[in-house]
C-alpha positions as CSV (number, residue, x, y, z in Angstrom):
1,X,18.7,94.5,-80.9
2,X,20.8,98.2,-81.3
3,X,17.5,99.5,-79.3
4,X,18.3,97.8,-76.3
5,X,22.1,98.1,-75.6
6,X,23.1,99.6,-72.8
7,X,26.3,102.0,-73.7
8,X,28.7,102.5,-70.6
9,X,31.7,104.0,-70.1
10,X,33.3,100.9,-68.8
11,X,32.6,99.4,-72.4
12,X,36.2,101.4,-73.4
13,X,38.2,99.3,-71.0
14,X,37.3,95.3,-71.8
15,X,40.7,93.9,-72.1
16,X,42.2,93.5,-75.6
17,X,38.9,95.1,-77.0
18,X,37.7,98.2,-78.8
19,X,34.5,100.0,-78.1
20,X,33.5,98.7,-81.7
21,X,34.5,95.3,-80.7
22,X,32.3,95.2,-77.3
23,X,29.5,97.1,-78.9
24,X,29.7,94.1,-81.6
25,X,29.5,91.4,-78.6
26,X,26.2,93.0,-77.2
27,X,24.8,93.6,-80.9
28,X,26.2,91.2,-83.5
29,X,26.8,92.5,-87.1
30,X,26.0,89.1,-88.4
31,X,21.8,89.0,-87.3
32,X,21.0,92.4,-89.6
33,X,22.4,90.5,-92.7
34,X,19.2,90.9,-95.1
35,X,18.1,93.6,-93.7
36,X,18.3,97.3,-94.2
37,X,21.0,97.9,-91.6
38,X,23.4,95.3,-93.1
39,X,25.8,97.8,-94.0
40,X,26.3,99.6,-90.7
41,X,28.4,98.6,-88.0
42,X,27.4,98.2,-84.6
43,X,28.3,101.5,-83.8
44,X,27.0,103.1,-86.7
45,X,23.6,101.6,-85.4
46,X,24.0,103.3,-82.3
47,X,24.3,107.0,-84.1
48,X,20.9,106.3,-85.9
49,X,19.1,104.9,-82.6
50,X,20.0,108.0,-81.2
51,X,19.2,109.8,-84.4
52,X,23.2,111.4,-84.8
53,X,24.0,112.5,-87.8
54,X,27.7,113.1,-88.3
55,X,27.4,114.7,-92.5
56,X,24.8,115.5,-94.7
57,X,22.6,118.8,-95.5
58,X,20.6,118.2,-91.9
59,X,24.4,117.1,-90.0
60,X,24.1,117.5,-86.3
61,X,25.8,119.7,-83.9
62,X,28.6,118.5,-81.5
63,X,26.8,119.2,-78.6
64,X,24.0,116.2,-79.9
65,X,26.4,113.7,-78.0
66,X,25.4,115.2,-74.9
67,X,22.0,115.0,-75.0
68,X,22.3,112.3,-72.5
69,X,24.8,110.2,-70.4
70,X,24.8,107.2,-73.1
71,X,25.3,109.6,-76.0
72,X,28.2,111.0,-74.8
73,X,29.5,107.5,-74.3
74,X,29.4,107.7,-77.9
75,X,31.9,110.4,-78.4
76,X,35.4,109.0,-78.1
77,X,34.7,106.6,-80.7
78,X,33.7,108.9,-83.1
79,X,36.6,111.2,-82.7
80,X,38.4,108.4,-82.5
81,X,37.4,107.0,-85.6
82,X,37.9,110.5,-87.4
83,X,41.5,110.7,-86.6
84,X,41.7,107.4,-88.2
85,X,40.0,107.8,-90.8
86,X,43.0,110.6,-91.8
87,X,45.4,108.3,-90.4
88,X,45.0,105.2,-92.4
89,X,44.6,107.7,-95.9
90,X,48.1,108.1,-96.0
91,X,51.1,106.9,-97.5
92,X,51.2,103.8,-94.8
93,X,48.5,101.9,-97.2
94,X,51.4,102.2,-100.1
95,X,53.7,101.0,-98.7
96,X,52.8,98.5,-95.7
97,X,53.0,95.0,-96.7
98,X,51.7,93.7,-93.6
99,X,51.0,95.2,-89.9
100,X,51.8,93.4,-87.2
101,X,50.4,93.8,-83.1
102,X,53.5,93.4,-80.4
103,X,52.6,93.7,-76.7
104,X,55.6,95.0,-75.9
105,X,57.4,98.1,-76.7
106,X,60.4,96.2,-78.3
107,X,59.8,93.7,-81.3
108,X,62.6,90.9,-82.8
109,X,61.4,90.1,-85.9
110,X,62.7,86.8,-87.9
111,X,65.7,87.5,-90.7
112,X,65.7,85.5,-94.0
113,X,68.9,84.0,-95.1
114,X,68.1,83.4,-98.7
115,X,71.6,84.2,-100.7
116,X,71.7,80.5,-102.1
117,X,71.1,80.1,-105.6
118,X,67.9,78.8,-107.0
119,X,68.8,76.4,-109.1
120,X,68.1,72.9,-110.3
121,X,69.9,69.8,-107.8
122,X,70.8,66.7,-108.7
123,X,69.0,63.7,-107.1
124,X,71.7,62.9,-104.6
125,X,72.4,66.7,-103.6
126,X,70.9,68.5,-101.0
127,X,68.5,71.2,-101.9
128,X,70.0,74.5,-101.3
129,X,68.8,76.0,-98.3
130,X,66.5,79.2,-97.3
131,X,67.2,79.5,-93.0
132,X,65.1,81.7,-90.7
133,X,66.0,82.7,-87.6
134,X,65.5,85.0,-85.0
135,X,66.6,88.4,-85.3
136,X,69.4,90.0,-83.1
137,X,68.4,93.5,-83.4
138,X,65.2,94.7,-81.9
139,X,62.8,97.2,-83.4
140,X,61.9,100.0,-80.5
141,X,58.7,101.3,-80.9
142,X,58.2,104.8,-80.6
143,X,55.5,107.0,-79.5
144,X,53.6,109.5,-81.9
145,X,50.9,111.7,-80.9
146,X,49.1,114.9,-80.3
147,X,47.9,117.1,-77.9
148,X,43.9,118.9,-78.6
149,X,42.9,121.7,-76.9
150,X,38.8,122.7,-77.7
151,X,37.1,123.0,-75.0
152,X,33.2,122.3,-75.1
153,X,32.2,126.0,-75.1
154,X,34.2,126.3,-78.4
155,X,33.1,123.6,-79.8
156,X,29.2,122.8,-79.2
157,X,28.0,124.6,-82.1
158,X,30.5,123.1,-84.7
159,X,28.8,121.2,-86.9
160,X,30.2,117.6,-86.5
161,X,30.9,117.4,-90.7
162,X,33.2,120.5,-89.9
163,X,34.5,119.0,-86.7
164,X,35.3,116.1,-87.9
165,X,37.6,117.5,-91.3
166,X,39.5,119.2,-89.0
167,X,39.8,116.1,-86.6
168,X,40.4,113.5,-89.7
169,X,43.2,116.7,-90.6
170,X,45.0,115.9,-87.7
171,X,44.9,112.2,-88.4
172,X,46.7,113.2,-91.1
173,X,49.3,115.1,-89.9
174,X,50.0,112.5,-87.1
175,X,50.5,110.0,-89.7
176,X,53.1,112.1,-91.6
177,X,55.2,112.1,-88.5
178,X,55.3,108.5,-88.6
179,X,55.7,107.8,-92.2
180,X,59.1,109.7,-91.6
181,X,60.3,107.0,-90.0
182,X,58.8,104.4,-92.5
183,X,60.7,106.1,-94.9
184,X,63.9,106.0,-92.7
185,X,63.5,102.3,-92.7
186,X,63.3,101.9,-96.1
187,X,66.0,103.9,-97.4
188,X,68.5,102.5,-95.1
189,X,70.7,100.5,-96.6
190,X,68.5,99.9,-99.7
191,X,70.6,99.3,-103.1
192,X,71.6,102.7,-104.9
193,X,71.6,103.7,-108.3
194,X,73.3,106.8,-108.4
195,X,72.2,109.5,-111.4
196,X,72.8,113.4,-111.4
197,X,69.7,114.8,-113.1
198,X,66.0,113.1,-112.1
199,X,64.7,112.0,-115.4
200,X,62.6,109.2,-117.4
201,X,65.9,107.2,-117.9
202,X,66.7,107.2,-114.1
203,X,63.2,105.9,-113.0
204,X,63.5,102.9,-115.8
205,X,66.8,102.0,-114.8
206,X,65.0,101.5,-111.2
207,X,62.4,99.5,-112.6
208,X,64.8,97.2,-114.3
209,X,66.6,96.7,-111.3
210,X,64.0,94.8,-109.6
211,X,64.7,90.9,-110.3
212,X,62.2,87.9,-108.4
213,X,60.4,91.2,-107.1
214,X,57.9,94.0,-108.9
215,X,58.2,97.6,-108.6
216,X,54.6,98.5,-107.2
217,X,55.4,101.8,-106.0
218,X,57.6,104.5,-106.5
219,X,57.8,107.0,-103.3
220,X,59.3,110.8,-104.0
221,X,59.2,114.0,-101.7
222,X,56.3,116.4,-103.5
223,X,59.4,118.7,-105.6
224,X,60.7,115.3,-106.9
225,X,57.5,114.1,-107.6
226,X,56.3,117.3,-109.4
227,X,59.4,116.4,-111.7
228,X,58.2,113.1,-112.6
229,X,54.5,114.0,-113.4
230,X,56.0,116.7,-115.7
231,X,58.1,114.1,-117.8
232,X,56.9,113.8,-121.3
233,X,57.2,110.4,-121.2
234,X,54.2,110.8,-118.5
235,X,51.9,112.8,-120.2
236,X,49.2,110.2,-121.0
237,X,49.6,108.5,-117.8
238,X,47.1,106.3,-116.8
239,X,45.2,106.9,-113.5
240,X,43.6,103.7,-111.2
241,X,40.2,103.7,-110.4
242,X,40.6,105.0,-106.9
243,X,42.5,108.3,-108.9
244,X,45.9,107.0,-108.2
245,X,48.7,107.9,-110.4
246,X,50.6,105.1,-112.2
247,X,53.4,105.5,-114.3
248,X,53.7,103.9,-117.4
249,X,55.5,100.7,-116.3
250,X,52.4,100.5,-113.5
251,X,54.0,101.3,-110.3
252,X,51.4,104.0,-108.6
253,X,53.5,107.0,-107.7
254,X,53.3,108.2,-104.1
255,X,54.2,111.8,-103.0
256,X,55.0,112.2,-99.1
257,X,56.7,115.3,-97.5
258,X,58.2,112.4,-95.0
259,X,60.9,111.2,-98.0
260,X,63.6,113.8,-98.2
261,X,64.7,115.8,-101.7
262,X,66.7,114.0,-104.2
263,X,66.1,110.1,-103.1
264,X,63.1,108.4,-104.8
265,X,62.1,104.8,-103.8
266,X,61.0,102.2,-105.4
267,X,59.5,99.0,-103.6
268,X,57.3,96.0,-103.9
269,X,54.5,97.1,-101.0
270,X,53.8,93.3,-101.1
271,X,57.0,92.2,-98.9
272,X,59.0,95.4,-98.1
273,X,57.6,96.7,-95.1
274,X,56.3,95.4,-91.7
275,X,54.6,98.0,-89.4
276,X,54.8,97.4,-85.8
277,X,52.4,98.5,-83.3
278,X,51.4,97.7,-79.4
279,X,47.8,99.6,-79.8
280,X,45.8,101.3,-82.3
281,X,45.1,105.4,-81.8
282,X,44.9,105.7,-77.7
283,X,43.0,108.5,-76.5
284,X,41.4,109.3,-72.8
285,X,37.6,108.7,-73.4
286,X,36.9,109.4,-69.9
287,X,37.9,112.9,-70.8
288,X,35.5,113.4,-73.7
289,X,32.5,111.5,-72.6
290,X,33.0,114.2,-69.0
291,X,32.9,117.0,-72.1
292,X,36.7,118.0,-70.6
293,X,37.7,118.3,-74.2
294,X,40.4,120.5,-72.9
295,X,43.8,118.8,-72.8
296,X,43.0,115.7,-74.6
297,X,46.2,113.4,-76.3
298,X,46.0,110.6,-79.3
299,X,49.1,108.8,-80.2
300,X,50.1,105.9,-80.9
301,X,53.3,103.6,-80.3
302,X,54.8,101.7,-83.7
303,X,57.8,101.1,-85.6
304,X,59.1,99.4,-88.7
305,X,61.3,96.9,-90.1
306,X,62.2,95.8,-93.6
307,X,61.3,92.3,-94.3
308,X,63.0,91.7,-98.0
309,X,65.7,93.9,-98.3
310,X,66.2,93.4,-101.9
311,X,62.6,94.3,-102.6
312,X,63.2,98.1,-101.8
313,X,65.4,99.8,-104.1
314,X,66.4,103.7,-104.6
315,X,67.6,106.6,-106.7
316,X,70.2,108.8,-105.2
317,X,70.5,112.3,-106.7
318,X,73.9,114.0,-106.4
């Protein structure tokens, strides 16, 4: 049971594991189904054995993870899970099609040959062929992060609510810094259609120029993007369920400061994108749990390639 795990430091450095993930081993997720703690993780079960409470009217302090040496183990992973909880709110989740792990620092992806025609063969012919072979070009990740400087005096009386908005605010920021190269990616070499005013005519010839592939998404720097949602064409735009914009054709608009002025993109979020990553968020948990708050780094190491070229499309504005 939660009651009787015993948190360590060490629990941060199982090979190939998070501190979720070893917490999970020593207190499985699966024997609370039924009960009233099926919906926390094993974490999470950890905060109310210890009685943490991280929001609400009666939210605890910071200094509540220091009551005691296995509290405090608890720390990294909250802050961790703050920053990214801002993180993986962004722009990434609109445009990521799939996310893949690489243990090294460079990745060579596979390339699609797919230019022959679909079309119907005779019995004797042979089928037209798609080929897939190893890339030549590598993707090099590179590393993102942040340096935090609060030291424990500052911080003990923050409520964590508080603490944790400004922590999930960095996650946030971090993020943008790597959506700029998403958006890089995706603009490069992606097929033009070239207008000189932004207007409801330019976006539908974008949509029609998707063929086999939809047009999920349409990506526009906020000044761009504050054009389109002013369109009177838009103005009883439907909004998803999750408050998401969608533009009449259904593609959700997304508005990122990472996509330069006067280039919108459209894509299909289904196969544009691959994000490549060695790690999740790294921090130094030995750090925290110590209370040296002072000094403390997150980053993380990633990179991107396009996987269908021709489902990425964009609108140049000259």
């Amino acid at each position: 049971m939660y009651n009787d795990v015993k948190l360590e430091k060490g629990m941060y450095n199982f090979s190939g594991k998070s501190f979720t993930a070893a917490l999970e081993e020593l207190d499985p997720s699966a024997a609370y189904i039924g009960t009233e703690l099926e919906s926390l993780d094993a974490f999470e079960r950890q905060l109310k054995r210890f009685n943490i409470r991280v929001s609400g009217t009666e939210c605890d302090c910071v200094e509540k993870f220091f009551t005691s040496g296995e509290t405090a183990v608890l720390f990294p992973e909250y802050v961790k899970r703050c920053i990214a909880k801002g993180f993986d709110g962004t722009v990434l989740a609109s445009v990521t099609a799939v996310k893949t792990v690489c243990e090294s620092g460079q990745y060579l992806g596979c390339v699609l040959d797919d230019t022959a025609e679909y079309s119907p063969t005779a019995q004797t012919i042979k089928l037209p062929e798609s080929v897939v072979t190893e890339g030549d070009t590598a993707v090099v990740l590179e590393k993102y992060g942040r340096l935090i400087n609060a030291s424990y005096e500052a911080v003990r009386k923050q409520r964590l609510d508080v603490f944790g908005v400004m922590l999930r605010g960095i996650g946030v920021k971090l993020a943008v810094s790597v959506v700029k190269k998403a958006m890089s990616v995706l603009a490069e070499s992606a097929a033009e259609i070239a207008v000189t005013s932004l207007n409801y005519a330019a976006l539908a010839e974008l949509y029609g120029s998707f063929d086999c592939f939809d047009m999920t998404t349409v990506v526009a720097n906020p000044a761009d993007a504050s054009k389109i949602a002013a369109m009177k064409q838009l103005s009883e735009t439907k909004v998803s369920a999750d408050g998401k914009m969608l533009l009449p054709f259904g593609s959700e608009l997304v508005k990122t400061s990472a996509l330069e002025q006067n280039t919108i993109l459209g894509l299909d979020r289904n196969f544009a994108l691959e994000f490549i990553t060695n790690s999740g968020l790294v921090m130094e948990t030995d750090k925290l749990i110590d209370r040296q708050l002072d000094s403390i780094t997150v980053s993380i190491t990633c990179g991107f390639r396009k996987i269908m070229p021709e489902a990425v499309k964009k609108i140049v504005i000259s």
